[in-house]
C-alpha positions as CSV (number, residue, x, y, z in Angstrom):
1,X,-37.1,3.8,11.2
2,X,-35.3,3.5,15.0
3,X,-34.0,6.7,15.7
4,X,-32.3,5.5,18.2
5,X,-30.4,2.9,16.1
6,X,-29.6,6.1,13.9
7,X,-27.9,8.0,16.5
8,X,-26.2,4.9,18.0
9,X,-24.5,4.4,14.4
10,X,-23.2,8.0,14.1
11,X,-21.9,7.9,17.8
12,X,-20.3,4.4,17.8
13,X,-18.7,5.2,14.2
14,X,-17.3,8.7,16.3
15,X,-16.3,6.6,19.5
16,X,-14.4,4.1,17.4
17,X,-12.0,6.9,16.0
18,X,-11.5,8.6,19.6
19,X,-11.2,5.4,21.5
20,X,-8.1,4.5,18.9
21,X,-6.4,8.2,19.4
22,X,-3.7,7.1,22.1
23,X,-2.9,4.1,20.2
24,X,-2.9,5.2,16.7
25,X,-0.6,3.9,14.3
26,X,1.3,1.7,16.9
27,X,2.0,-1.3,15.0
28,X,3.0,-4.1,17.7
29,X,0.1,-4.9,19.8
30,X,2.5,-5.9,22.6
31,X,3.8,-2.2,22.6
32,X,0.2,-1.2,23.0
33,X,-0.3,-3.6,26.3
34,X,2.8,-2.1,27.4
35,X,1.7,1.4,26.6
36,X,-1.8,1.0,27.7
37,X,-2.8,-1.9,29.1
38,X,-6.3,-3.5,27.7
39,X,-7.6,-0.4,26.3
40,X,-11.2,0.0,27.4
41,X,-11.7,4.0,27.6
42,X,-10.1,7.1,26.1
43,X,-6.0,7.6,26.1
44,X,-3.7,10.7,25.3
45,X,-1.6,9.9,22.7
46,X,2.0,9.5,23.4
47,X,3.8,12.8,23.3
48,X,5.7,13.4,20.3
49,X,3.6,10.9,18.3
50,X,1.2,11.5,15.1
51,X,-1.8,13.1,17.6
52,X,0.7,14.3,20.2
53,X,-1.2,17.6,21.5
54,X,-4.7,15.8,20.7
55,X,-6.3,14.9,24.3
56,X,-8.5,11.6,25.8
57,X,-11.8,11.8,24.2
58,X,-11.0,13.8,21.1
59,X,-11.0,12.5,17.5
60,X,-7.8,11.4,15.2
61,X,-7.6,13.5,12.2
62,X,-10.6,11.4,10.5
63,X,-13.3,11.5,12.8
64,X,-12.7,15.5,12.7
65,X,-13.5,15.4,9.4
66,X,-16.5,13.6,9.9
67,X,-17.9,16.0,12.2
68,X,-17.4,18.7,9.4
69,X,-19.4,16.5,7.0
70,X,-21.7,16.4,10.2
71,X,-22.2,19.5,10.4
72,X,-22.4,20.3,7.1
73,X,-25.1,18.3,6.3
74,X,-26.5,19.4,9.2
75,X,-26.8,22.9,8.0
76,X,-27.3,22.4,4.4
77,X,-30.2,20.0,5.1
78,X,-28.4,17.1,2.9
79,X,-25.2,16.5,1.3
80,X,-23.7,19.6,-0.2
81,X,-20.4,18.5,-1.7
82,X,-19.4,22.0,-2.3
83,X,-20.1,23.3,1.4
84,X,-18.5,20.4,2.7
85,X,-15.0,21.4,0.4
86,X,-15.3,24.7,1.7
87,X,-16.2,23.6,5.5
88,X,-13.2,20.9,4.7
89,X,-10.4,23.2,3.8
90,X,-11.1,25.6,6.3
91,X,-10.9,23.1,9.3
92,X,-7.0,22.3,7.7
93,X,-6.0,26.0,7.5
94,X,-5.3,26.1,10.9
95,X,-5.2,22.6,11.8
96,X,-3.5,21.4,15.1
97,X,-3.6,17.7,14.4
98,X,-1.9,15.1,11.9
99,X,-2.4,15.8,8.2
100,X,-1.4,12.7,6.3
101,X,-0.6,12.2,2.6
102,X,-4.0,12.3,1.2
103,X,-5.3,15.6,3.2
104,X,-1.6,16.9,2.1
105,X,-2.2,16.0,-1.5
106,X,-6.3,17.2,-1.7
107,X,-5.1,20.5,-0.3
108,X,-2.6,20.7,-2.8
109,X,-5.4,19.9,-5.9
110,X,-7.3,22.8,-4.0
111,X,-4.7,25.5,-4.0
112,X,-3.7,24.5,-7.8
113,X,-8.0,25.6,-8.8
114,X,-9.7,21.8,-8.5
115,X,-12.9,21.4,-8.2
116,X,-14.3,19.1,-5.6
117,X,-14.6,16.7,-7.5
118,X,-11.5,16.8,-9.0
119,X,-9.3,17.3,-5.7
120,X,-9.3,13.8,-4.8
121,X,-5.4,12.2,-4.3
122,X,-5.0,9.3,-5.4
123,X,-4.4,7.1,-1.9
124,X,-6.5,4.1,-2.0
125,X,-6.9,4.3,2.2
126,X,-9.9,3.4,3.8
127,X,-10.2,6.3,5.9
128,X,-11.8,8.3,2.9
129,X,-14.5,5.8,3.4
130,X,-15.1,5.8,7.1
131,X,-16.3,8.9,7.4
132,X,-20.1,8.3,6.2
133,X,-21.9,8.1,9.1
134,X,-23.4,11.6,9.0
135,X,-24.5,10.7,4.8
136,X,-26.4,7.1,6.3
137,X,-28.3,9.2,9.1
138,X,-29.7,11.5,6.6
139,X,-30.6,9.5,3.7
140,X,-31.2,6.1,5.6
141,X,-34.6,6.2,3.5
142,X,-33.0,6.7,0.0
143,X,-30.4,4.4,-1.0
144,X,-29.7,5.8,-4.4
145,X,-28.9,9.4,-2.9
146,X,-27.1,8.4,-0.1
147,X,-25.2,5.9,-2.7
148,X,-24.1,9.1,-4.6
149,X,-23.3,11.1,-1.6
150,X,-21.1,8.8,0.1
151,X,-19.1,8.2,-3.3
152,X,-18.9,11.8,-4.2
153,X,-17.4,12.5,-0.8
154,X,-14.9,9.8,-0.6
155,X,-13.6,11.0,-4.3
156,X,-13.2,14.4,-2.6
157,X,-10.4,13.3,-1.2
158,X,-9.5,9.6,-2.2
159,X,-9.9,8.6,-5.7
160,X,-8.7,5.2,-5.7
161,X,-11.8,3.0,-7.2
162,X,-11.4,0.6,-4.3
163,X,-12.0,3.1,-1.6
164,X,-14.6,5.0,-3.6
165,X,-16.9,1.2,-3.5
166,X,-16.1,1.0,-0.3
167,X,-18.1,3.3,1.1
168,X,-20.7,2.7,-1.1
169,X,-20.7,-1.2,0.1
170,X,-20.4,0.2,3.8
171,X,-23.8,2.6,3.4
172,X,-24.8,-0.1,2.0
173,X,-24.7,-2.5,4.3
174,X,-25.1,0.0,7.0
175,X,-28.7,0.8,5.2
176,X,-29.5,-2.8,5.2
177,X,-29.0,-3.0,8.9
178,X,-30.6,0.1,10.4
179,X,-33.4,-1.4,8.0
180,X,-33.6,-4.7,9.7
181,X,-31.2,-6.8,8.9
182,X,-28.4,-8.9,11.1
183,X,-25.1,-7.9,9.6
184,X,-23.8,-10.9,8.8
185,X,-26.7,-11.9,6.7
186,X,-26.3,-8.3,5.0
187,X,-22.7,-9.0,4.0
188,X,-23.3,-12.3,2.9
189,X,-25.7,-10.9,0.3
190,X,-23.9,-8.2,-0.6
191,X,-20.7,-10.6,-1.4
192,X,-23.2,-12.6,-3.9
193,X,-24.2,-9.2,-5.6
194,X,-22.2,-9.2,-9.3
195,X,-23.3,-6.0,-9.4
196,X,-20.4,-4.6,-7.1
197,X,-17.2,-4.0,-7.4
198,X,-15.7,-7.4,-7.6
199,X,-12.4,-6.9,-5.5
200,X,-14.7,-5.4,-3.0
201,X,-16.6,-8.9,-2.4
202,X,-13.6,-10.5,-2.7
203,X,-12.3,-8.8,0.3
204,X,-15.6,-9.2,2.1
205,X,-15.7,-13.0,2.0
206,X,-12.0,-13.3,3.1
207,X,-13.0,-11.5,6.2
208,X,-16.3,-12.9,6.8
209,X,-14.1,-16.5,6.5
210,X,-12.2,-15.5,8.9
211,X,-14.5,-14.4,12.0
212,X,-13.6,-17.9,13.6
213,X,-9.6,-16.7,14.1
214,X,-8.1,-15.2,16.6
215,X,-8.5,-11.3,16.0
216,X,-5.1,-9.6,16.2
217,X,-3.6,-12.7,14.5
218,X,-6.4,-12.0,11.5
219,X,-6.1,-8.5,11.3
220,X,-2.1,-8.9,11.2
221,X,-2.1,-11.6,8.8
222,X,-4.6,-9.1,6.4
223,X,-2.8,-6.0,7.3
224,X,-2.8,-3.6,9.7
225,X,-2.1,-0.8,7.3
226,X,-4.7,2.2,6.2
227,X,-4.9,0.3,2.4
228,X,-8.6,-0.9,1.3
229,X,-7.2,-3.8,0.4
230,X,-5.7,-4.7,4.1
231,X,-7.8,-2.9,6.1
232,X,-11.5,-3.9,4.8
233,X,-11.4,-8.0,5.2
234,X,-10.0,-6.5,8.8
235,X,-13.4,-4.8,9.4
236,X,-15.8,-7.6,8.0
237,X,-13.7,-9.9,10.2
238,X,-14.8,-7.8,13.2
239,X,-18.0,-7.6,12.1
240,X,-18.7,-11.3,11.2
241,X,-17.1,-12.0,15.2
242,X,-18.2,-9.9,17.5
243,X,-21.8,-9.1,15.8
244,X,-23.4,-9.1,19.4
245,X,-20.9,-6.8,21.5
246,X,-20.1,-3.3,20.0
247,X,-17.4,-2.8,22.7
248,X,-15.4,-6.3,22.6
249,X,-15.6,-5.6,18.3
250,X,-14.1,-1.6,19.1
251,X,-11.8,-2.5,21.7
252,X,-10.5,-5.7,20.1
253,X,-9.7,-3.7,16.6
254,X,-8.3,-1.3,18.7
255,X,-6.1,-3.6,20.7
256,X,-4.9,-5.2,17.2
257,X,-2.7,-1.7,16.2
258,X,-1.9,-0.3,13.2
259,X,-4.6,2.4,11.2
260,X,-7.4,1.4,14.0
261,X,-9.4,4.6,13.4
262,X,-10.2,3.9,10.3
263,X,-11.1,0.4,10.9
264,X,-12.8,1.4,14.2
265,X,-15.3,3.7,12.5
266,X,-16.8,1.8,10.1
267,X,-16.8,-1.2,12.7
268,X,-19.3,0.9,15.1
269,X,-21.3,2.3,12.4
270,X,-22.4,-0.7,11.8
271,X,-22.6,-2.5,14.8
272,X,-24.3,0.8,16.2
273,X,-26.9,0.6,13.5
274,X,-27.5,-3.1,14.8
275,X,-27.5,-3.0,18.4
276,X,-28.6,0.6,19.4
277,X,-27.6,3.4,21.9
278,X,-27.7,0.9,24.4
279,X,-24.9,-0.8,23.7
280,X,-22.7,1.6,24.1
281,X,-21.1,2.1,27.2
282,X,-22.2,5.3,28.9
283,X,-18.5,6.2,29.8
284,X,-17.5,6.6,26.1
285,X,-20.6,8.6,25.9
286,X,-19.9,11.2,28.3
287,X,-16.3,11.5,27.7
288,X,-16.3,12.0,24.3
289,X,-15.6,15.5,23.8
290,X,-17.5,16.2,20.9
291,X,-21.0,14.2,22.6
292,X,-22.8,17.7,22.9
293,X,-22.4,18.9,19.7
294,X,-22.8,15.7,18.0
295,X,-26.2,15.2,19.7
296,X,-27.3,18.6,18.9
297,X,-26.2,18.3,15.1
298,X,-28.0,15.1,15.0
299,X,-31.3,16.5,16.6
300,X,-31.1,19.4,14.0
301,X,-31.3,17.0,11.1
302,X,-34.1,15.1,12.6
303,X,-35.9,18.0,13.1
């Protein structure tokens, strides 16, 4: 197994949410040329916005909670569902960023005596999914574990059946890649295996259809929202056009508005699983604010 392509797909999945902070949410892409130009580095988020306080380089609500899952599989040697609850809640007790519906609702399931796995609201976004990253590095040799992990920690927090599958299509195909194969090959055979979730390979082949289009006007036409149903065909669309160039795919999701974090991070976990640490650009690298930790987390696992 590459190391190297390990680490690439943790830190491009983590890039893609903290290059899409200033933009966030911004629905019209022409407000987001006008705001930003062509968006190739880190951006504050306007003041007064849904990350207003949040700085260049950080991470949007979501990739913060991917670094707890980071770090608590980290410590815990492997996914821990109930240390990453506990790790989870306490990162939102004094929280200085966004908390959106589902955090709001999870919280609420916690406070009221649910378990883990019985916390879980019941928004269907994608975001719950796109925080996997840490649960591929660890188990990229066991499929079946890492199939259980990713699904037990999206229900955490989003129960909706078609966000639950699609993380475990995404570790999936994000197995199949650091193991080899080209991404678009991997999708293709995932969309002709009955055995998942049908809506889920529905979704895929729209996107993968689509990789000839123009990509704002495909991500628009799918939706731009944080929904599974609008935002996946959104990310196999990137995938399927940009397969070759992680920072046209992260830039170009970014560029096309609406819940680009969540979109962005599943984008470079794949695409870092594919093409390696060096295809990142160094300058996302060094200004991402959580770089040091992330490195040393990821070392400590290895190890």
């Amino acid at each position: 197994m590459d190391k190297n392509k390990a680490q690439a797909m943790v830190f491009a999945s983590f890039i893609g949410d903290a290059l899409a902070l200033g933009p966030h949410w911004i629905y019209d892409p022409d407000e987001i040329v006008i705001r930003f130009g062509r968006i190739t580095g880190y951006t504050d988020p306007p003041k007064g916005g849904y990350h207003s306080g949040k700085k260049a380089g950080e991470f949007t609500h979501y990739g913060d909670q991917a670094l707890v899952l980071l770090r608590s599989v980290s410590e815990k040697r492997g996914f821990d569902l109930q240390d990453f609850s506990i790790q989870w809640q306490e990162m939102f007790k004094n929280y200085g960023g966004y908390i959106d519906q589902a955090t709001a609702m999870t919280l609420e399931n916690f406070r009221k005596g649910n378990s883990p796995e019985q916390s879980g609201s019941i928004s269907d976004d994608l975001a719950g999914a796109s925080r996997i990253s840490p649960l591929v590095y660890i188990y990229r040799d066991d499929i079946e574990t890492l199939l259980r992990a990713s699904r037990a920690q999206t229900a955490m927090t989003h129960s909706a059946p078609i966000t639950i599958e699609a993380a475990a299509f995404f570790s999936t195909l994000a197995y199949h890649v650091l193991h080899g194969k080209d991404p678009r090959v991997a999708i293709e055979d995932l969309i002709k295996d009955t055995s998942i979730f049908s809506e889920i390979t529905l979704l895929a082949d729209k996107g993968l259809r689509s990789a000839d289009e123009d990509t704002i006007a495909a991500i628009m036409r799918f939706g731009q929202s944080c929904h599974a149903s609008e935002a996946f065909p959104c990310v196999i669309h990137v995938l399927g056009k940009y397969t070759e160039d992680l920072p046209e795919a992260l830039i170009q999701s970014t560029m096309a508005g609406g819940d680009s974090a969540g979109r962005n991070m599943l984008i470079g976990m794949i695409l870092g699983a594919y093409l390696g640490m060096e295809s990142i650009p160094t300058q996302w690298l060094t200004e991402l604010v959580a770089a040091e930790e992330t490195q040393s987390l990821l070392n400590r696992i290895y190890q």
